[in-house]
ROSE-129212 format. One line per 3 residues: number of its first residue (from 1); their letters; for each residue x, y, z of N, C-alpha, C, O. Coordinates in Angstrom, 2 decimals. Example, Ala and Ser with C-alpha at 12.3 -4.5 7.8 and 13.67 -1.06 7.14 Angstrom:
2
1) as) 13.19:-5.69:7.80:12.30:-4.50:7.80:13.20:-3.30:7.80:14.24:-3.32:8.46 | 12.85:-2.25:7.08:13.67:-1.06:7.14:12.90:0.03:7.87:13.41:1.14:8.04
This chain:
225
1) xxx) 49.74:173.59:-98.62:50.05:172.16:-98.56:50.72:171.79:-97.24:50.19:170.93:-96.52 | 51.99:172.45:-96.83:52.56:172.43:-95.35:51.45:172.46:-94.43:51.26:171.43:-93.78 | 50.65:173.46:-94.23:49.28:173.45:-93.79:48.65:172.53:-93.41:48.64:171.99:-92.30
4) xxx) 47.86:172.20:-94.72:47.52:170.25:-94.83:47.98:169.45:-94.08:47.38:169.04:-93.08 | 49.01:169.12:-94.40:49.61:167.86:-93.86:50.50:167.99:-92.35:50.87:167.07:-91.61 | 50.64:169.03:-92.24:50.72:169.00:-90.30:49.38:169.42:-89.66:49.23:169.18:-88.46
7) xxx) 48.19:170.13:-90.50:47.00:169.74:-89.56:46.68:168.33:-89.59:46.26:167.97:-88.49 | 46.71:167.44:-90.42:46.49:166.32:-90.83:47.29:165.12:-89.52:46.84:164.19:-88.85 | 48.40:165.65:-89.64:49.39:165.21:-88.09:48.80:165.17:-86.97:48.63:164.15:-86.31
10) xxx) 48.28:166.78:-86.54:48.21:167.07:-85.55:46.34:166.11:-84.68:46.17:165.77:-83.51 | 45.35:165.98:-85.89:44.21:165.77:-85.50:44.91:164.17:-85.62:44.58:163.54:-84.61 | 45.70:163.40:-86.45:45.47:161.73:-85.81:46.54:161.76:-84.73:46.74:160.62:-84.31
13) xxx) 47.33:162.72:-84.11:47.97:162.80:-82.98:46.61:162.68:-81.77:46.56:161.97:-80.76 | 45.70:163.51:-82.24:44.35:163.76:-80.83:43.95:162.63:-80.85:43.93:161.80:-79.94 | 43.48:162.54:-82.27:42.51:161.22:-82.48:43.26:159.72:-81.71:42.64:158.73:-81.33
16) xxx) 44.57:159.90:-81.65:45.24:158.23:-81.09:45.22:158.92:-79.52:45.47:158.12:-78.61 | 45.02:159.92:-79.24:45.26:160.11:-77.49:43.87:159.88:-77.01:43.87:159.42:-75.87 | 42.99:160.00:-77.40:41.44:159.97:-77.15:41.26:158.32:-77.36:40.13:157.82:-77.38
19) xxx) 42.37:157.59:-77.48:41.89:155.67:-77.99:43.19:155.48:-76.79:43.82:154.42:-76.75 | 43.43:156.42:-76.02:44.21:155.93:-74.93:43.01:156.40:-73.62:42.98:157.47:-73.01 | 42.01:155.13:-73.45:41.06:155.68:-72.92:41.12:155.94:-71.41:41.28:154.85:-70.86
22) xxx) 41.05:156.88:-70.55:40.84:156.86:-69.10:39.03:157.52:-69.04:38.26:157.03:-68.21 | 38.75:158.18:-69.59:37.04:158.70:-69.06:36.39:158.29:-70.48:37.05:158.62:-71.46 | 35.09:157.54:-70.73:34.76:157.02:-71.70:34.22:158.23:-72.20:33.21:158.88:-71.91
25) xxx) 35.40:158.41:-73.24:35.09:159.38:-74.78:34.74:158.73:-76.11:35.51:158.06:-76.80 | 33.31:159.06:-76.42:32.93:158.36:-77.60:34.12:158.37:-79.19:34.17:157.74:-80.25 | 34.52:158.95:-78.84:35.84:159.06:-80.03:36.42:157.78:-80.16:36.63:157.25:-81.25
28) xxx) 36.67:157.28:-79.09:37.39:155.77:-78.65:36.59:154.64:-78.96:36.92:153.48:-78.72 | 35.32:155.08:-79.62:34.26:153.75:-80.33:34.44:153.72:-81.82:34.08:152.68:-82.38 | 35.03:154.89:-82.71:35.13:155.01:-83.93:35.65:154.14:-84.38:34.98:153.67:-85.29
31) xxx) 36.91:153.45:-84.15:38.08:152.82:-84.93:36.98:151.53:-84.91:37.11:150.86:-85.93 | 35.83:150.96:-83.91:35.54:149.77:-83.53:34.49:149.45:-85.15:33.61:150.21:-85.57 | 34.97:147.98:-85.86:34.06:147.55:-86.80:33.70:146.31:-86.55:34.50:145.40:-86.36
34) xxx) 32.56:146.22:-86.55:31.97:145.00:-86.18:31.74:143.95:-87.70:31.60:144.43:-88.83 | 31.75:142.49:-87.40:32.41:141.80:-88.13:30.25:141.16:-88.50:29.85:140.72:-87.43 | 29.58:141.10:-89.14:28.19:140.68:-89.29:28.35:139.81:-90.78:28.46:140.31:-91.89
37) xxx) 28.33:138.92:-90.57:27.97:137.87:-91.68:29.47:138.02:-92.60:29.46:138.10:-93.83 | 30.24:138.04:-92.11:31.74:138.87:-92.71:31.47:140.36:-92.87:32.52:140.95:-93.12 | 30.83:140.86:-92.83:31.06:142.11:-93.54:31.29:143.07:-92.22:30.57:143.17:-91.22
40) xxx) 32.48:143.73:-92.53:32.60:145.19:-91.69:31.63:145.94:-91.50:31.02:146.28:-92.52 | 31.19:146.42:-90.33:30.26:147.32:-90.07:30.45:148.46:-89.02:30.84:148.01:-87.94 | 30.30:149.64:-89.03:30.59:150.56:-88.00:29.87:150.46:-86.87:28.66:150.27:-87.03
43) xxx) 30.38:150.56:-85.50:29.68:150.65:-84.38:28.43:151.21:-84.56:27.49:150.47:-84.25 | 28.06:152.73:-85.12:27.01:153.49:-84.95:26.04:152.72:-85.65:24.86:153.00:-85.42 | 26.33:151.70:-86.55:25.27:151.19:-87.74:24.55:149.49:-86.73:23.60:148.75:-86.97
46) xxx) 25.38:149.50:-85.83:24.53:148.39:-85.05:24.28:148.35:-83.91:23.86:147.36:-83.31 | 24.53:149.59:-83.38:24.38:149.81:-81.31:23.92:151.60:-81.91:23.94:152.36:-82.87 | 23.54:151.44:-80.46:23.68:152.78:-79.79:24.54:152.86:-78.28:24.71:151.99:-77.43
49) xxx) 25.01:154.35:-78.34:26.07:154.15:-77.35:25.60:155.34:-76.49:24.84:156.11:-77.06 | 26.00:155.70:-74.84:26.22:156.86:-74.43:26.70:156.04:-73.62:26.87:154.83:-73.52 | 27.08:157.95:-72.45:27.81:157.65:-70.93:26.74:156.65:-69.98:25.57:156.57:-70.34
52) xxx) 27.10:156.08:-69.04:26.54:155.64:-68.29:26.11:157.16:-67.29:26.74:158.22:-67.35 | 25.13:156.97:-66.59:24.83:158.23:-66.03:25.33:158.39:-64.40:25.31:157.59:-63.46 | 25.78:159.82:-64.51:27.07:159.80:-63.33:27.98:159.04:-63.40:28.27:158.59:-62.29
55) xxx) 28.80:158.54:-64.46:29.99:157.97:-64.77:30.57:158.49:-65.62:29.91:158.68:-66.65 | 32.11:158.98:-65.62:33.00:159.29:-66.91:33.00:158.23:-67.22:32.46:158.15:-68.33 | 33.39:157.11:-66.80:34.50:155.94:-67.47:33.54:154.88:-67.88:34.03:153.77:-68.08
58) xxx) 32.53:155.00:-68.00:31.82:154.02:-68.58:31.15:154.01:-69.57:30.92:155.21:-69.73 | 30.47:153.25:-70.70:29.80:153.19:-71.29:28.60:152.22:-71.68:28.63:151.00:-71.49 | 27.62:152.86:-72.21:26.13:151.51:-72.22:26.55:151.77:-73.39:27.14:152.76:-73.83
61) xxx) 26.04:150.33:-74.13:25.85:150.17:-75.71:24.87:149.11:-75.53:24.82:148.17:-74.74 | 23.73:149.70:-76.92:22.43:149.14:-77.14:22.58:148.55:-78.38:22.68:149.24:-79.39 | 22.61:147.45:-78.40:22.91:146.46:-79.70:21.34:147.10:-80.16:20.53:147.60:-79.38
64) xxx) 21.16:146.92:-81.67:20.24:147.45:-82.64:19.37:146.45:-82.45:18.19:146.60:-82.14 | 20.06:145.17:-82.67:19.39:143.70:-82.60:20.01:142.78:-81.85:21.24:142.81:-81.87 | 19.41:141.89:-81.12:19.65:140.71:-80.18:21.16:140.05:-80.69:22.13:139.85:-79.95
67) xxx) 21.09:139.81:-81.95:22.09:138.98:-82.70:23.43:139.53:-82.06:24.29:138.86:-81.50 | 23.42:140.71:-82.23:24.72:142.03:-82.88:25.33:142.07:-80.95:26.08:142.98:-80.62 | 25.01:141.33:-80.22:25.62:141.38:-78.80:26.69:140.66:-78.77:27.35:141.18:-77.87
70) xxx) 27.22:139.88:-79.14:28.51:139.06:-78.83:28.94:139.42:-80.13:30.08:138.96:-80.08 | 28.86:139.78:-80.94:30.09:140.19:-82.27:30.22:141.74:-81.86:31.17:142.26:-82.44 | 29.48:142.64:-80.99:29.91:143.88:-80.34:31.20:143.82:-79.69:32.26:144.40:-79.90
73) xxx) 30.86:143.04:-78.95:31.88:142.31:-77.82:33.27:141.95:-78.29:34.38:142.37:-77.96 | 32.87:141.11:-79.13:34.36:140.80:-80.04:35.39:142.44:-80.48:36.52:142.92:-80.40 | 34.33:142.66:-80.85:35.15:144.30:-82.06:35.32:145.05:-80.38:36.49:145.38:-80.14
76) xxx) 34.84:145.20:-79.85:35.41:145.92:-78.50:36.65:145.43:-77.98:37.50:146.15:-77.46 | 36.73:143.89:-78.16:37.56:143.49:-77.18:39.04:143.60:-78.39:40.20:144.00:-78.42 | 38.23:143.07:-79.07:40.06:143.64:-80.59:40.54:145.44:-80.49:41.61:146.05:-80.51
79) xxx) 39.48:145.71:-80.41:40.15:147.24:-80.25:40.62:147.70:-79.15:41.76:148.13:-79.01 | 39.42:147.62:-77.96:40.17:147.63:-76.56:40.04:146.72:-75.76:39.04:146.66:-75.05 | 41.06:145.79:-75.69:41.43:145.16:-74.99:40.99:145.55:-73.52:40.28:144.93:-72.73
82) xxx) 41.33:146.18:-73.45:41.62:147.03:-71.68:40.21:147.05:-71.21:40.20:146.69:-70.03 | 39.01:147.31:-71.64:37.71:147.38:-71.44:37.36:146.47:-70.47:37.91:145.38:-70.59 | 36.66:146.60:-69.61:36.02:145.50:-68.38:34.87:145.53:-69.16:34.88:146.60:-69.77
85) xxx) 33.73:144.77:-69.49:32.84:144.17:-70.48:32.21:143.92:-69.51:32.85:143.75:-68.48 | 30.72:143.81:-69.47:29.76:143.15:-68.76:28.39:142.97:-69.85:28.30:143.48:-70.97 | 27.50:142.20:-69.25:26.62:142.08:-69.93:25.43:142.69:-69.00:25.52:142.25:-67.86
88) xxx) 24.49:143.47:-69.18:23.38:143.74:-68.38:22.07:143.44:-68.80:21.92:143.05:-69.96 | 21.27:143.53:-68.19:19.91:143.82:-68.76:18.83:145.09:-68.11:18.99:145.65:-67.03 | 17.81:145.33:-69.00:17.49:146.96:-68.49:16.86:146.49:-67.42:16.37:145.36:-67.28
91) xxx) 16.87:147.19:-66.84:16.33:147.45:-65.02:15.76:146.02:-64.33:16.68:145.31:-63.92 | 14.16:145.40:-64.10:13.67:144.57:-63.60:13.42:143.26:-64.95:12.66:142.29:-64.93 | 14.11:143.58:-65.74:13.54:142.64:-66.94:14.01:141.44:-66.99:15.09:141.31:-66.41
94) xxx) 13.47:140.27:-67.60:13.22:138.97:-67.39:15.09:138.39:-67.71:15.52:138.69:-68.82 | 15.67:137.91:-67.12:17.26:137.52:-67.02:17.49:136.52:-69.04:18.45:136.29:-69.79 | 16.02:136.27:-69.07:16.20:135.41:-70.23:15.86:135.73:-71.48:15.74:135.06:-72.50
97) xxx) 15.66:137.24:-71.14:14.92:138.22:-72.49:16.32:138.54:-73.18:17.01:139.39:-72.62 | 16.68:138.12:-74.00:17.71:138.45:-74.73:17.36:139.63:-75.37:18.34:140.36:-75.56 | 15.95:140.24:-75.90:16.06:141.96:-76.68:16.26:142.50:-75.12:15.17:143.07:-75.19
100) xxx) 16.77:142.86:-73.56:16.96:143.63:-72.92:18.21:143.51:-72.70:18.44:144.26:-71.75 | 19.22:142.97:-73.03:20.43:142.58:-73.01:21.29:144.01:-73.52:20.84:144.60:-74.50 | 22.21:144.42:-73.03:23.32:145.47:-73.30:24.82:145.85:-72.64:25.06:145.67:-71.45
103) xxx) 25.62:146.29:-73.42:26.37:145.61:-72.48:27.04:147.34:-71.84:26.75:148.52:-72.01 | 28.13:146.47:-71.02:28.39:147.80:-70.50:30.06:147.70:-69.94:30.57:146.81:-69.27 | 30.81:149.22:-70.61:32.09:148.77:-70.58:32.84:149.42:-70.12:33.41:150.17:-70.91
106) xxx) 33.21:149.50:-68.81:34.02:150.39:-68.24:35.62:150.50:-68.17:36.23:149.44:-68.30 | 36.32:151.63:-67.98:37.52:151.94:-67.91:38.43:151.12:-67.04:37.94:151.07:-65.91 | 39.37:150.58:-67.10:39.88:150.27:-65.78:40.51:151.61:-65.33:40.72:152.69:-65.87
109) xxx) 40.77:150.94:-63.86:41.22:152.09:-63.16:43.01:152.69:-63.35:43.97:151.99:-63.66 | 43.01:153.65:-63.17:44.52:154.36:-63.59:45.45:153.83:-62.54:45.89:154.86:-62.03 | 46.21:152.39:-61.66:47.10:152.12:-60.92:48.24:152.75:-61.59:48.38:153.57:-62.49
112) xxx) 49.21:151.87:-60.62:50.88:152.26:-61.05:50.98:151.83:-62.27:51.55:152.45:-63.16 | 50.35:150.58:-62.45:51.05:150.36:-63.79:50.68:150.97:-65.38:51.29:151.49:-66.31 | 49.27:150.56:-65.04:48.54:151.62:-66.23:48.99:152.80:-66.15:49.43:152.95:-67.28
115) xxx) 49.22:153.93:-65.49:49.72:154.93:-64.97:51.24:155.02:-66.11:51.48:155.84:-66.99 | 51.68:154.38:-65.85:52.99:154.19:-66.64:52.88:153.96:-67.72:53.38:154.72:-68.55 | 52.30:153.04:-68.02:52.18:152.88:-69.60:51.17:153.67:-70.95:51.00:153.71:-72.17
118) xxx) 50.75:154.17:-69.74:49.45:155.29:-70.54:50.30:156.79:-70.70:49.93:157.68:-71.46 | 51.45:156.89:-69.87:52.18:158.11:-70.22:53.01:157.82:-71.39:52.95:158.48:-72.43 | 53.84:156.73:-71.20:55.17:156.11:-71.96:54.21:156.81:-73.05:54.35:157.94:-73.51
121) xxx) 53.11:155.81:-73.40:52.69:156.31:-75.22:52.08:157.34:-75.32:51.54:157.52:-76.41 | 51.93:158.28:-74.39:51.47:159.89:-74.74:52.83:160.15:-74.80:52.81:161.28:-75.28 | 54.01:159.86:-74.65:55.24:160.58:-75.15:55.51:159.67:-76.18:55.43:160.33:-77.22
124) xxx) 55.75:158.66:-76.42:55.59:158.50:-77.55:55.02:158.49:-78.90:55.57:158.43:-80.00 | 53.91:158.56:-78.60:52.78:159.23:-79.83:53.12:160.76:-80.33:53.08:161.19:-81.49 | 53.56:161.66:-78.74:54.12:162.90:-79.09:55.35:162.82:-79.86:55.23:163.66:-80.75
127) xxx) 56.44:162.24:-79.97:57.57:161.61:-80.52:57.13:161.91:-81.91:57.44:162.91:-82.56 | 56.48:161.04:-82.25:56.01:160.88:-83.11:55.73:161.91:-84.16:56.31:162.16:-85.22 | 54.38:162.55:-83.42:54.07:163.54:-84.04:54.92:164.85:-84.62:54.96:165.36:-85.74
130) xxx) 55.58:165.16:-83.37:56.74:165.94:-83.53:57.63:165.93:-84.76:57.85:166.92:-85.45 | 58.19:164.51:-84.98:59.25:164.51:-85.95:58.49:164.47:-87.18:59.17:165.04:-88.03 | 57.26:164.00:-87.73:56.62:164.53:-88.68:56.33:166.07:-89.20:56.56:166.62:-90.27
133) xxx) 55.74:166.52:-88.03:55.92:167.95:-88.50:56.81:168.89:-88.01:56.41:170.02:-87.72 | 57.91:168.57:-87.88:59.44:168.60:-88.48:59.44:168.48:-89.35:59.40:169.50:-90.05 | 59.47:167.11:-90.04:60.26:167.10:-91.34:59.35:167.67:-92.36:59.69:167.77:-93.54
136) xxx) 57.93:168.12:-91.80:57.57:168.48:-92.95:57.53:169.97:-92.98:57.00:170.65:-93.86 | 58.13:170.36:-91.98:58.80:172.18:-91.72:60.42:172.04:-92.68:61.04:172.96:-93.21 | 60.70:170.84:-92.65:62.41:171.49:-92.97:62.02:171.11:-94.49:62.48:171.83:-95.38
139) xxx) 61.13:169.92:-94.86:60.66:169.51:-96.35:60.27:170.94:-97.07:60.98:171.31:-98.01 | 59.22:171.72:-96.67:59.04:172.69:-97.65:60.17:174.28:-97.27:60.23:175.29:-97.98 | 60.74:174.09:-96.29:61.93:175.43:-96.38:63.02:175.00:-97.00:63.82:175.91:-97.25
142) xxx) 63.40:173.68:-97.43:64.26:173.27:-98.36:63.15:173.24:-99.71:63.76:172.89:-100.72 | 62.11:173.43:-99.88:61.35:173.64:-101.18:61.25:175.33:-101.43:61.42:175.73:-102.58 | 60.94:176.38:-100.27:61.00:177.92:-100.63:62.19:177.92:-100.82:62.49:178.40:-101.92
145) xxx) 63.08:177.56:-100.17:64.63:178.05:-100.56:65.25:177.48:-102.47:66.38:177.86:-102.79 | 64.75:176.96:-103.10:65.19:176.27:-104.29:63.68:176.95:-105.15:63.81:177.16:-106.36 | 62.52:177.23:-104.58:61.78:178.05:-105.62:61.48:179.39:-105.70:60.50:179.90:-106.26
148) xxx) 62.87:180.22:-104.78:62.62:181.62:-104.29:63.62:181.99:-104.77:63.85:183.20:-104.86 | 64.62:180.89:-105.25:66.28:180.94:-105.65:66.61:181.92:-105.87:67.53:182.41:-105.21 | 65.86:182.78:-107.08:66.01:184.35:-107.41:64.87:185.22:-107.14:64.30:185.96:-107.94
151) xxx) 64.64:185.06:-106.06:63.37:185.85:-105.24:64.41:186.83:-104.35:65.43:186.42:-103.79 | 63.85:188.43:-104.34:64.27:188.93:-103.56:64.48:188.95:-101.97:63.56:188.31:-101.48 | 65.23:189.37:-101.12:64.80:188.56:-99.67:64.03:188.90:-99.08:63.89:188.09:-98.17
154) xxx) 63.14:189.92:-98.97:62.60:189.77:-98.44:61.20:189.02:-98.47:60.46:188.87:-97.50 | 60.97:188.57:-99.82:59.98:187.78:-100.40:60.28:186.32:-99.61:59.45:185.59:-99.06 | 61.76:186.13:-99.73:61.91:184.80:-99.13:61.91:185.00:-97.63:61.69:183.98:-96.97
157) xxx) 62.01:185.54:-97.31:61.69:185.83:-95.74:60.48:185.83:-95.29:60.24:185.59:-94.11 | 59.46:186.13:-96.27:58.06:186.52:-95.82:57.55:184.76:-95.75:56.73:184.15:-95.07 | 58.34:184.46:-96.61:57.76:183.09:-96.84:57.66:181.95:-95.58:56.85:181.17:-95.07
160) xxx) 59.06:182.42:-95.47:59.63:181.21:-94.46:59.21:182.04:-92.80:59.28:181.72:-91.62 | 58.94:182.76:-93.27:58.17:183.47:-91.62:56.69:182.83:-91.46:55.99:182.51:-90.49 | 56.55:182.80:-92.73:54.78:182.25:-92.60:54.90:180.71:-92.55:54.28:180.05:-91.72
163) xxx) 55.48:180.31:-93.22:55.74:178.42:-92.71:56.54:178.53:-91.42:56.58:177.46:-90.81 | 56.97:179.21:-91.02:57.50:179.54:-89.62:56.09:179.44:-88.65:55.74:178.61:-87.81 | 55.67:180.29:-88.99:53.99:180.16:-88.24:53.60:179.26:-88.37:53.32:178.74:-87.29
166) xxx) 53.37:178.66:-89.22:52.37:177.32:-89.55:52.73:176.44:-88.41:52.08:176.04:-87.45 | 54.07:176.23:-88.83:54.85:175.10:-87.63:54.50:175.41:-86.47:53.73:174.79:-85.73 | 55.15:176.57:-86.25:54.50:177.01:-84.57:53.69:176.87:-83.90:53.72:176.66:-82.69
169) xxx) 52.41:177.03:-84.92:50.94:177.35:-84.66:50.51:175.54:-84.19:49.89:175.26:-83.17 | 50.97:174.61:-85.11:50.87:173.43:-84.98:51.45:172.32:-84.08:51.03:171.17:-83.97 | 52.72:173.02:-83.31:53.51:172.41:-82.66:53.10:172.30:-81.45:53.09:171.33:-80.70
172) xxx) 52.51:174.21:-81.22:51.83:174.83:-79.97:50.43:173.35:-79.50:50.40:172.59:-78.53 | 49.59:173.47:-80.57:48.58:172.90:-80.77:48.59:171.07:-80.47:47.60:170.46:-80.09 | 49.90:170.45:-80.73:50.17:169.37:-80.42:50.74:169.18:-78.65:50.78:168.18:-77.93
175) xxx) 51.03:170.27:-78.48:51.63:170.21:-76.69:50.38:170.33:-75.72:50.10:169.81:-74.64 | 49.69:171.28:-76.60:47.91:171.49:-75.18:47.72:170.15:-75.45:47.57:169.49:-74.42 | 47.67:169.45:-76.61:46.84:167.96:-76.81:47.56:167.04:-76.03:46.90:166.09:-75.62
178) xxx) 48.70:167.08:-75.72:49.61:166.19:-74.65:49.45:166.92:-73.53:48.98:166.15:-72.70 | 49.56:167.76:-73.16:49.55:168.51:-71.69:47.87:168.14:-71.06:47.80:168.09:-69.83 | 46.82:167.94:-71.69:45.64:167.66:-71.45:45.37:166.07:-71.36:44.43:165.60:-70.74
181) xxx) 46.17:165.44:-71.95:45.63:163.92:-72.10:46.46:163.68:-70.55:45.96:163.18:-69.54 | 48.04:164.27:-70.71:49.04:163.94:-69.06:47.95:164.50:-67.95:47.63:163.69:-67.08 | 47.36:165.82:-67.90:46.66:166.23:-67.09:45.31:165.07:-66.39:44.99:164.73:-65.25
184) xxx) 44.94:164.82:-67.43:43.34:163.63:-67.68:43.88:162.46:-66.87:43.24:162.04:-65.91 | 45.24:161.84:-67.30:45.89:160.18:-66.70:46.24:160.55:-65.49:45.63:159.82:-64.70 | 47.12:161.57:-64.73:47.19:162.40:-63.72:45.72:162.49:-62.46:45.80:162.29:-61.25
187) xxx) 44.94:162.72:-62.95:43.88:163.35:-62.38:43.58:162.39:-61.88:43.55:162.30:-60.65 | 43.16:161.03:-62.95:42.61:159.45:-62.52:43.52:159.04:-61.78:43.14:158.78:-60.64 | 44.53:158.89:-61.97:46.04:157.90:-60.82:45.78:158.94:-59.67:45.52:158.43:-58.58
190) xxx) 45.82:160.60:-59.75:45.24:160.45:-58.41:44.34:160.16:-57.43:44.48:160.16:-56.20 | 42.88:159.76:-58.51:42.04:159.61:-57.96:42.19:157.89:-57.30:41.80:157.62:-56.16 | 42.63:157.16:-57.96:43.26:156.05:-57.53:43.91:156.06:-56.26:43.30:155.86:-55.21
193) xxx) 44.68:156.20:-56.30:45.56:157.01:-55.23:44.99:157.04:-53.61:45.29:156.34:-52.64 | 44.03:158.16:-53.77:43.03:158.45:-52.83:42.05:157.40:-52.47:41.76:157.14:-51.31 | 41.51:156.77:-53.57:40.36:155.90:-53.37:41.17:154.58:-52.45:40.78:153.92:-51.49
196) xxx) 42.44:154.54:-53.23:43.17:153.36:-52.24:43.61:153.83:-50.96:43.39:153.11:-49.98 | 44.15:154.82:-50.83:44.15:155.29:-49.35:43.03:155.57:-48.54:43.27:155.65:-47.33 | 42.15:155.69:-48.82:40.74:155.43:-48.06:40.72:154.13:-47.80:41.08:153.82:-46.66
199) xxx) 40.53:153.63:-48.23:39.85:152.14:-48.18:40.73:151.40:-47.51:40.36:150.46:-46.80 | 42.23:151.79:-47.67:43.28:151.16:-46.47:42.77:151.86:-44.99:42.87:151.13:-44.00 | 42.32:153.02:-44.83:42.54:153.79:-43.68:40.87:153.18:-43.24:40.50:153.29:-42.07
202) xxx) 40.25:152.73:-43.97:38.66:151.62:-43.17:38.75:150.79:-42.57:38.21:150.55:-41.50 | 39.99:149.79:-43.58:40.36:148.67:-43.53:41.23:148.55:-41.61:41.13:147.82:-40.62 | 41.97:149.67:-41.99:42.78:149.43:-40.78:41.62:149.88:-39.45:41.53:149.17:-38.44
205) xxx) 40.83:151.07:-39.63:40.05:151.59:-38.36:38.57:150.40:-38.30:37.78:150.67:-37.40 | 38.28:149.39:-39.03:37.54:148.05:-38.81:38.81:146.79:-37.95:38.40:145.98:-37.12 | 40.02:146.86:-38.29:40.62:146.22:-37.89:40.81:146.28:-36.36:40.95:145.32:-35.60
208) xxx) 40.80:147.62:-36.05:41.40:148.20:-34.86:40.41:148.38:-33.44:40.61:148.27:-32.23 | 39.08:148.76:-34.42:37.26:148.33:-33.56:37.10:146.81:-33.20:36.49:146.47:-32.19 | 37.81:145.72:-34.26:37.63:144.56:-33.68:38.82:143.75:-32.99:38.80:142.52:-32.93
211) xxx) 39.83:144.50:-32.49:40.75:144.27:-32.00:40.58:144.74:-30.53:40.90:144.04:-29.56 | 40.03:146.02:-30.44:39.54:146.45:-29.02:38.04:145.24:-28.77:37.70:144.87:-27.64 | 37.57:144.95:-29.62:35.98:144.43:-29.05:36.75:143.20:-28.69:36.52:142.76:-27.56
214) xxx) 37.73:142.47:-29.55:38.19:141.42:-28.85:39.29:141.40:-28.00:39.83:140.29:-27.99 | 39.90:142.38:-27.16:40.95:142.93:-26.27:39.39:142.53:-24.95:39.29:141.56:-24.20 | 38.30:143.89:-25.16:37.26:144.06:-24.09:36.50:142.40:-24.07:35.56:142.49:-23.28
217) xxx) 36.54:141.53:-24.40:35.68:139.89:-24.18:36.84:139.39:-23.88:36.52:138.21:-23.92 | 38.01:139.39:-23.61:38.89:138.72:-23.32:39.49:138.87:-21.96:40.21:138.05:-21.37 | 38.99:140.35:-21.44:39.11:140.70:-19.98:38.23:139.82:-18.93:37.04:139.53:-18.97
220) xxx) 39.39:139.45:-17.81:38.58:138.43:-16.69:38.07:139.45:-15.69:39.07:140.09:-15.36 | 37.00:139.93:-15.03:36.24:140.19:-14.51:35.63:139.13:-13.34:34.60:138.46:-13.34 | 37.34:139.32:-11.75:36.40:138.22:-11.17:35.11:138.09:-10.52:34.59:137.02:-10.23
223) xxx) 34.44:139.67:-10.26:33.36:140.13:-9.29:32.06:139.96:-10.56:30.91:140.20:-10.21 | 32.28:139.64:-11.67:31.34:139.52:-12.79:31.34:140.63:-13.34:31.35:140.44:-14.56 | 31.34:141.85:-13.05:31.08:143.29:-13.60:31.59:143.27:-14.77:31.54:144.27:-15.48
């Protein structure tokens, strides 16, 4: 039962770090229900989804039917907010063909600020998790200790060594799942990072080509040369 219910911890600990999206992981489409004539409906039952190709952070979704494109949209935008949304259509096809319509939803990028707030709740989600399976380590060693009462010790020892493990085994298992999601937000802010320091260091060496071209037209040349 200890078992149970801190594996039970530990997978909606993954499951909420995988809906803290930086590279589009289909995991992060599950929670999404789409709203059709009132009725709840699961993403998979009215799109199709994959990566965009050569993109982590994006995703295509193929509405089933023409209709199911703007109530997609909606259930995307209630769940993730954060999503940049576009609408496309497949390749050369007519702008007014509504069956080529799909949309497409990419990550924003990892700045300072996202950066920050995408850690805050990987430690807090870890928080979280943590003190659950805690209490549900000290819940059943205050349950062996009161049903071992007249158990010899080393029976009660064996016990609490093995819910000793359990915990361990589970605690271990909750830190790779944070050490990998920090690693993942890390990786993107640096890639951020870089992509903005490039693009300053263009910015400035275009600035600096048309600063000399207009330094060289501004020189008087009285012999004409």
């Amino acid at each position: 039962m200890a078992q149970k219910k801190m594996s039970g911890y530990a997978a909606l600990y993954n499951y909420r770090l995988m809906n803290l999206c930086v590279k589009a992981s289909p995991e992060s489409l599950l929670p999404v229900e789409v709203q059709l004539g009132g009725e709840p409906r699961h993403i998979e039952d009215v799109a199709m989804a994959r990566n965009a190709p050569d993109r982590e952070d994006q995703f295509e979704i193929y509405p089933l039917d023409k209709d199911y494109l703007f109530p997609i949209i909606r259930a995307l935008h209630d769940v993730h907010p954060e999503f940049i949304i576009e609408v496309k259509q497949f390749g050369d096809s007519d702008p007014d063909d509504e069956e080529s319509r799909y949309i497409l939803a990419t990550m924003p990028p990892v700045e300072d600020a996202r950066h920050e707030v995408l850690m805050d709740a990987v430690g807090g989600l870890s928080d979280e998790c943590d003190a659950k399976i805690k209490a549900t380590f000290d819940r059943f060693t205050g349950e062996i200790t009161l049903k071992l009462v007249d158990a010899p010790e080393d029976e009660i020892k064996e016990a609490k060594d093995a819910l000793q493990e359990i915990h361990d085994n589970h605690a271990d298992l909750c830190k790779q799942f944070r050490a990998n999601k920090e690693q993942e937000i890390e990786e993107a802010y640096q890639q951020f990072l870089a992509d903005k320091a490039a693009l300053q260091a263009k910015l400035q060496e275009e600035a600096a080509t048309r600063n000399e071209q207009a330094a060289q037209q501004m020189k008087w040349n009285p012999d004409g040369e």
